[in-house]
C-alpha positions, 0 to 999 in steps of 0.5 A: 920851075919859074925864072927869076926875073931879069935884074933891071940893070943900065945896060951898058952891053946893049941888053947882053946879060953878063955873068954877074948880073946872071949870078945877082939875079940867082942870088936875089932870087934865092935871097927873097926865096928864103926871107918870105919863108924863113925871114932874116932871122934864119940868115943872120950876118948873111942878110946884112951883106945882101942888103949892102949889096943892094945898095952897092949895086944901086951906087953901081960904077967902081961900087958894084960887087964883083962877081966874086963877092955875089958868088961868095954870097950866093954860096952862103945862101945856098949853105942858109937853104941846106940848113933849113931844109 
């Protein structure tokens, strides 16, 4: 399958990409996967906690979701993408 494209984050490891940013890059993945087929529509609340998501990662520093919060995410996308199948 295709590889989603690495997340252009400031690399504050020197390049290392850490869990979170594997896991964002996932759910962004997943997330722009499902709004070309299905638009926001279909995923309800879940959009808008994406697109803060976004923002907050963007802000970065003490605003950047924790891995929790985008595995929480990635969950519910995943639940959207079982529902539409």
């Amino acid at each position: 399958g295709k590889r989603p494209a690495p997340v252009r984050a400031p690399a504050k490891e020197g390049g290392a990409t850490t869990e979170l940013e594997r896991e964002w890059a996932a759910t962004k993945a997943l997330f722009l996967t499902l709004e070309s087929n299905h638009g926001c529509g279909a995923m309800g609340l879940t959009c808008n906690v994406y697109g803060t998501m976004v923002e907050d990662f963007n802000q970065g520093g003490s605003k950047t979701p924790t891995l929790k919060q985008v595995k929480l995410l990635h969950q519910q996308l995943r639940d959207v993408k079982r529902r539409q199948e």
